[in-house]
Each structure stands twice: as C-alpha cells, then as structure tokens.
MDAnalysis code that builds the backbone (N, CA, C; Angstrom):
import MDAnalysis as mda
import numpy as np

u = mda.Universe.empty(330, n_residues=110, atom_resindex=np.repeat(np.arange(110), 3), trajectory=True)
u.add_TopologyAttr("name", ["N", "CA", "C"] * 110)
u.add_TopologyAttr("resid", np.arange(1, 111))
u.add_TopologyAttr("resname", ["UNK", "UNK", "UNK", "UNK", "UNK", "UNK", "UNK", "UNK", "UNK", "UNK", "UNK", "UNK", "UNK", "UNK", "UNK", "UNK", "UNK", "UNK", "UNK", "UNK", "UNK", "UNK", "UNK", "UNK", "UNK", "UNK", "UNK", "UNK", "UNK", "UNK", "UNK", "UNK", "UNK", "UNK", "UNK", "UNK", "UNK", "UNK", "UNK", "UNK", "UNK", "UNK", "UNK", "UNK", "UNK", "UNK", "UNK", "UNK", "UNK", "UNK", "UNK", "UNK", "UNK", "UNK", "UNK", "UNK", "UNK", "UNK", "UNK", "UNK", "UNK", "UNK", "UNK", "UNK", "UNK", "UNK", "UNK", "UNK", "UNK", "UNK", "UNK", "UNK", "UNK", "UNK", "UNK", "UNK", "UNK", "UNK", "UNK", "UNK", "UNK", "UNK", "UNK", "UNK", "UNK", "UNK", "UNK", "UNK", "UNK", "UNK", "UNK", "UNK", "UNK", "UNK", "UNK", "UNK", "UNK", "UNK", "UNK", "UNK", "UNK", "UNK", "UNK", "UNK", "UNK", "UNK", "UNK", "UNK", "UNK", "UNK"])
u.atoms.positions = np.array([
    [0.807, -1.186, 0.000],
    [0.000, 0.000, 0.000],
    [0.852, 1.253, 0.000],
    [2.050, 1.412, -0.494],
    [3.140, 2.503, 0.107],
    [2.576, 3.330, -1.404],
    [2.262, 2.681, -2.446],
    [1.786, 3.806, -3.506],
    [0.254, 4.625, -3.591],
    [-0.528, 3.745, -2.683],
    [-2.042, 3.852, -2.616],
    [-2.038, 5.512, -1.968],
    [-2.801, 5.824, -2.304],
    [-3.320, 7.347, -1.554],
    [-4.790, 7.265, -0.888],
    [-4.418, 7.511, 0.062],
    [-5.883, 7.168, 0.745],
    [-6.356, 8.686, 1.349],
    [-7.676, 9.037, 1.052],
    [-8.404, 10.452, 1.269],
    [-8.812, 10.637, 3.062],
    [-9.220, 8.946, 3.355],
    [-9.033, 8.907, 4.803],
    [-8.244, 9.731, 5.344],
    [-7.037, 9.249, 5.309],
    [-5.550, 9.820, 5.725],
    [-5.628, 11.294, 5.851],
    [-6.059, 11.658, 4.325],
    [-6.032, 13.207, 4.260],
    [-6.572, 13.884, 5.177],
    [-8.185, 13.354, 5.191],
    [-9.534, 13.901, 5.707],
    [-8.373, 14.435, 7.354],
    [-7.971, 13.436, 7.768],
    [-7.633, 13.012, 9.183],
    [-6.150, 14.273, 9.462],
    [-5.307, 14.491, 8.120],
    [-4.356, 15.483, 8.221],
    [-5.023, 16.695, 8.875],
    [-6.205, 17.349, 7.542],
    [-6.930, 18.527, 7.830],
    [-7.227, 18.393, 9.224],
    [-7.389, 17.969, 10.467],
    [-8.280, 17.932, 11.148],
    [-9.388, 17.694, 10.601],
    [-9.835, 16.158, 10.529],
    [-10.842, 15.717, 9.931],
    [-12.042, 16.345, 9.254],
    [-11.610, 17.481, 8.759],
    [-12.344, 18.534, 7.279],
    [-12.169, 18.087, 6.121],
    [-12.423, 18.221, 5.164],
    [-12.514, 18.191, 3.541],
    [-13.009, 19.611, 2.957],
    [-11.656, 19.795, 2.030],
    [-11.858, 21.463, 1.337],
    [-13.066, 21.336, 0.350],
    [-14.093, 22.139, 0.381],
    [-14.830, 22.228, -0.369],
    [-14.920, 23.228, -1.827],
    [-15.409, 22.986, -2.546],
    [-14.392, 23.539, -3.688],
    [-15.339, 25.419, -3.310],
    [-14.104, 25.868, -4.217],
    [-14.702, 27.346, -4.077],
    [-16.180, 27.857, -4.785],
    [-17.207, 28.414, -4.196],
    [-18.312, 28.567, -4.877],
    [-18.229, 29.447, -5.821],
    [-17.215, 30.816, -5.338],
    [-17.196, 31.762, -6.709],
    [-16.903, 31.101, -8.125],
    [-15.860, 30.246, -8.207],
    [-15.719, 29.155, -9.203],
    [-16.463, 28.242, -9.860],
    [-17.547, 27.608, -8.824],
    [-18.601, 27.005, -9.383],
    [-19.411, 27.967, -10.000],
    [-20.289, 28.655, -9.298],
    [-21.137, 29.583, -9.726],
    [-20.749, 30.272, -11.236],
    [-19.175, 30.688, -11.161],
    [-18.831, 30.961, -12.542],
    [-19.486, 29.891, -13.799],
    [-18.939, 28.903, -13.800],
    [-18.606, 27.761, -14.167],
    [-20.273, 27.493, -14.885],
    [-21.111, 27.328, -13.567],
    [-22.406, 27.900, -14.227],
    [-23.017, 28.312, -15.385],
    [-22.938, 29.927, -14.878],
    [-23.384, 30.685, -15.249],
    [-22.339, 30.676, -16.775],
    [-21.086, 30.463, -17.091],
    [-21.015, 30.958, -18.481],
    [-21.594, 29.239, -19.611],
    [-21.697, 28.319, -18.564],
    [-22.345, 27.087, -19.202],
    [-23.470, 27.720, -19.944],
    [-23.884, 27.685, -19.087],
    [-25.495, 28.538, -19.291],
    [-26.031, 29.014, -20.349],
    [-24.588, 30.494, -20.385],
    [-24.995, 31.193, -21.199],
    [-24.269, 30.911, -22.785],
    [-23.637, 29.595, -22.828],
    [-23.258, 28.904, -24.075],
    [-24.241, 28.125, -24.449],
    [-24.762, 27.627, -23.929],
    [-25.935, 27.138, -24.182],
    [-27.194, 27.713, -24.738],
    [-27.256, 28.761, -23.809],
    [-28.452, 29.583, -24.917],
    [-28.026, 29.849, -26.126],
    [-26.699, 30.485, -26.128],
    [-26.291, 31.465, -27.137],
    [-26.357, 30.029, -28.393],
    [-26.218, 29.027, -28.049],
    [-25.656, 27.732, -29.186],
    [-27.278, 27.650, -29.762],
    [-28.502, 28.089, -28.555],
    [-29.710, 27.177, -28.847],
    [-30.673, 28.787, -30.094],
    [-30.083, 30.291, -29.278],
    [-30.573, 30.854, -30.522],
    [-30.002, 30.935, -31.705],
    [-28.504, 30.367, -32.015],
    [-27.885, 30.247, -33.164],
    [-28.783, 29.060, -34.052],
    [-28.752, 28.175, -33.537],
    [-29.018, 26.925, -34.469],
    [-30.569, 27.752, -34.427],
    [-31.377, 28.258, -33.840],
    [-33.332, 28.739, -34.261],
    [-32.745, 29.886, -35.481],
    [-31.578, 30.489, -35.188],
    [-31.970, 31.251, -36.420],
    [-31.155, 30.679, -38.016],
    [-30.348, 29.890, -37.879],
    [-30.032, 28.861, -38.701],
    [-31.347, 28.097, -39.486],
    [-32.115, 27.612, -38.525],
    [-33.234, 26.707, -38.967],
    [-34.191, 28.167, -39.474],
    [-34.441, 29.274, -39.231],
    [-34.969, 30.165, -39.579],
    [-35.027, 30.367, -40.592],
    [-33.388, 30.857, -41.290],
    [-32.972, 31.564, -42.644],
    [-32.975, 30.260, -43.466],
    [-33.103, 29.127, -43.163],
    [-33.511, 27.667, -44.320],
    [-34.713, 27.823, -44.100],
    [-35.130, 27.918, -43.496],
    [-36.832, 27.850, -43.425],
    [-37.595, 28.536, -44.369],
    [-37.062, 30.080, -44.231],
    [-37.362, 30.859, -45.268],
    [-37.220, 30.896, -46.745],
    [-35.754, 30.591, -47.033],
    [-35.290, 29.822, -48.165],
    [-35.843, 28.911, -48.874],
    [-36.410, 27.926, -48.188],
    [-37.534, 27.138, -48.634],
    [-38.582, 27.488, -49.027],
    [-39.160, 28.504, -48.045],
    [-40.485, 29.259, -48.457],
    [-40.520, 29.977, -50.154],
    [-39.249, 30.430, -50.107],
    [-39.239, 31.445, -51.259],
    [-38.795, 30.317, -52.404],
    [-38.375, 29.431, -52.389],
    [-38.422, 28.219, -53.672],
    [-39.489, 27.333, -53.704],
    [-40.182, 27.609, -52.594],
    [-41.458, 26.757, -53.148],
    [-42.226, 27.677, -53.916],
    [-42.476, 28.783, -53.273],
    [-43.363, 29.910, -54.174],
    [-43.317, 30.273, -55.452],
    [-41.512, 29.891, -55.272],
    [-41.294, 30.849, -56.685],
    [-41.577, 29.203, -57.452],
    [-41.271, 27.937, -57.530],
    [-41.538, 26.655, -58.270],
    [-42.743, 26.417, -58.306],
    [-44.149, 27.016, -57.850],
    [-45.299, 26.809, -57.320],
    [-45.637, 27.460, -59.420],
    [-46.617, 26.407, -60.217],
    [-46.795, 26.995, -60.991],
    [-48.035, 27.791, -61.241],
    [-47.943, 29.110, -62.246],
    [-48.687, 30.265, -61.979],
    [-50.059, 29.890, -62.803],
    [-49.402, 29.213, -63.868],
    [-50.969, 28.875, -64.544],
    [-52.164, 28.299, -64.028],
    [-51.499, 27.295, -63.217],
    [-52.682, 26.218, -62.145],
    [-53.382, 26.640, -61.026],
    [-52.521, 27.476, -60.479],
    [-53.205, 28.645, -59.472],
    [-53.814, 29.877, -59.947],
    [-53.927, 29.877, -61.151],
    [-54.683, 30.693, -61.595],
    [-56.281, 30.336, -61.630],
    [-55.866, 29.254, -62.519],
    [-56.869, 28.782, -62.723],
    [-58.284, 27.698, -61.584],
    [-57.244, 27.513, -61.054],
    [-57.770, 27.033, -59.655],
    [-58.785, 28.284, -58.737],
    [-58.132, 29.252, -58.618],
    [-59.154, 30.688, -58.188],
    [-59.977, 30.943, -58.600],
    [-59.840, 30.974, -60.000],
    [-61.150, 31.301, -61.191],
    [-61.601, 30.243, -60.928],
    [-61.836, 28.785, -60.827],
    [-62.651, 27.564, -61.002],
    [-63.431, 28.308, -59.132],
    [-62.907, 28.276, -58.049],
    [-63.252, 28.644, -56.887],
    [-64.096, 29.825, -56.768],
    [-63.563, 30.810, -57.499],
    [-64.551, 31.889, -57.807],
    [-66.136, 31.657, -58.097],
    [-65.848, 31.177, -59.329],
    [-66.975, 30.947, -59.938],
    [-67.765, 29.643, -59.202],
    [-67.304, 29.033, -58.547],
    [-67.808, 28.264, -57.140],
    [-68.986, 28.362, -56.483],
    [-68.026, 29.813, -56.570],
    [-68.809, 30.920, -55.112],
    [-69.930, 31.500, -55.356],
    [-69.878, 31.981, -57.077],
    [-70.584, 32.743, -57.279],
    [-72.313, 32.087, -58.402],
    [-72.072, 31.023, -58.270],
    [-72.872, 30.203, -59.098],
    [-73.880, 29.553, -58.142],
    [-75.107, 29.012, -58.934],
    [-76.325, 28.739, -58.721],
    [-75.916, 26.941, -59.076],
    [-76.577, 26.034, -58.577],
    [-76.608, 24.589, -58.589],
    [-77.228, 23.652, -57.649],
    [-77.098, 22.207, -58.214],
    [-77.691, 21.376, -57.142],
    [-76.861, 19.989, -57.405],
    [-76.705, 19.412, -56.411],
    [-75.585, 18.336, -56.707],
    [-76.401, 16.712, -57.304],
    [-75.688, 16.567, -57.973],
    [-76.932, 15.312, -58.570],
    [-76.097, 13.828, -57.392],
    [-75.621, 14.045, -56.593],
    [-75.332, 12.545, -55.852],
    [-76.314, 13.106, -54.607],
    [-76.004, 14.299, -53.963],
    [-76.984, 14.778, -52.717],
    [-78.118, 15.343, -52.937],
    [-77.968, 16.206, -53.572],
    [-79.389, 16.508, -54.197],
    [-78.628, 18.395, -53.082],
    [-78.345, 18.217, -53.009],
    [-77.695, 19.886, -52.160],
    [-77.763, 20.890, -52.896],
    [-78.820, 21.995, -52.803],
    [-78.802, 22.980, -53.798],
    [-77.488, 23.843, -53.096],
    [-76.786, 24.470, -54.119],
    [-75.902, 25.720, -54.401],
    [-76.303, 27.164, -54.424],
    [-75.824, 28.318, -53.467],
    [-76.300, 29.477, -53.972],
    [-75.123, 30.379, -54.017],
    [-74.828, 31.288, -55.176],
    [-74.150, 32.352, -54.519],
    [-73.577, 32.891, -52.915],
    [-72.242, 32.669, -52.187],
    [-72.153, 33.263, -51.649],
    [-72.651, 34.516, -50.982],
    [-72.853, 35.355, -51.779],
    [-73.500, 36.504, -51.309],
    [-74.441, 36.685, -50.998],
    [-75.321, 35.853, -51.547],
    [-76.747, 35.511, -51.533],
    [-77.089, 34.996, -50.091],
    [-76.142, 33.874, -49.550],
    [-76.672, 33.255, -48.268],
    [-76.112, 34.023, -47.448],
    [-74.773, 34.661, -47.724],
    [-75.096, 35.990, -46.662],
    [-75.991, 36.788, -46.445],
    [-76.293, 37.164, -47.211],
    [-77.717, 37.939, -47.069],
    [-78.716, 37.280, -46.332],
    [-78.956, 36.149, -46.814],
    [-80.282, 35.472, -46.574],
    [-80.255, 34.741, -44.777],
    [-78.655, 34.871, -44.673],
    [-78.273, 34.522, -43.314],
    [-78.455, 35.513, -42.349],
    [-78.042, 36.460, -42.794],
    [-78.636, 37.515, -42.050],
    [-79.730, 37.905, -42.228],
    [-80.471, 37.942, -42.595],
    [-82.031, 38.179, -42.970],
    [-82.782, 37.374, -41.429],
    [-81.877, 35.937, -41.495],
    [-82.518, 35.485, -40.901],
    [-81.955, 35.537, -39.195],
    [-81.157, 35.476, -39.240],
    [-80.820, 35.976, -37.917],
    [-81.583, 37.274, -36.869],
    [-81.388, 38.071, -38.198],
    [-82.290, 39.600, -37.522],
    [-83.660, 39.338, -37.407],
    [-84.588, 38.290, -38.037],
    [-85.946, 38.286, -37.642],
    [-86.026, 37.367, -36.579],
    [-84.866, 36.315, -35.915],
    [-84.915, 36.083, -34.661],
    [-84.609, 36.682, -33.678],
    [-84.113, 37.792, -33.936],
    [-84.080, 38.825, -32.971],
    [-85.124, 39.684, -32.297],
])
C-alpha cells in the first residue's frame, strides 16, 4: 500500500475537514455554461430560420402560376354560381346571396 493514496488519511491530516471547492468558481462555471448554451440554442433557431425561409421562397417561386390561376377562377366561380348536386341533391347558392339570406334570418330572430 506505500503507492495507494488514501483520502481517509487526508480527511484526518486537515483535522478531519474536507476542502470544499470554491463557490465563486462554481457559480462561474455555471453561469457561463449557461450562457453557451443559450447562445448555441438561438444560433441553431436562427439557422433553422434563414432555411426555413429559403424554402419558403423556392417553393413559391416553383409553385406553378398557370394552375393557381386557374384554380381561383374555377373557386370563384364556385362561389358565385347557382346549382344542385346530382349525388346529394344539395342545392348551391351564390355566396353573397346566403349571406344575405343569413342575415335576414338571424335579424328576424331577434
């Protein structure tokens, strides 16, 4: 045992104390953890941000213009048309129309 180090021994040198480490040191130690950590966690949000966006603006711009055109106009005219569905039998009215007629009816339950 002449190479062994034993903390016993030590404890027993100090007058059976043990140094406790310095708190200003810990507390440091902490606090700049800490604040590497945030700083790492808003780097990578605004990383994922500026791809995020990047993406946005190549989908839009690859998004083709003719089909969405035409898709609005088909929706439009949706909206604005008279019908009845031949599987439900569900009549269709103008948008504007059942607004109206929605409110019409609301206000005479009032």
């Amino acid at each position: 045992m002449s190479g062994h180090h034993d903390a016993h021994a030590d404890s027993e040198q100090m007058g059976g104390q043990t140094a406790d480490p310095a708190a200003g040191s810990t507390v440091f130690v902490g606090v700049v953890g800490t604040l590497i950590v945030v700083a790492i966690v808003i780097a990578l949000e605004a990383v994922w941000y500026v791809a995020q966006r990047g993406e946005d603006v190549v989908k839009r711009e690859n998004q083709a213009y003719t089909p969405r055109v035409e898709l609005e106009r088909a929706q439009q005219g949706w909206l604005e048309e008279y019908g009845q569905d031949a599987e439900t039998g569900a009549v269709k009215i103008p948008i504007d129309v059942a607004m109206e007629a929605t409110v019409r009816e609301l206000q005479s339950k009032q």
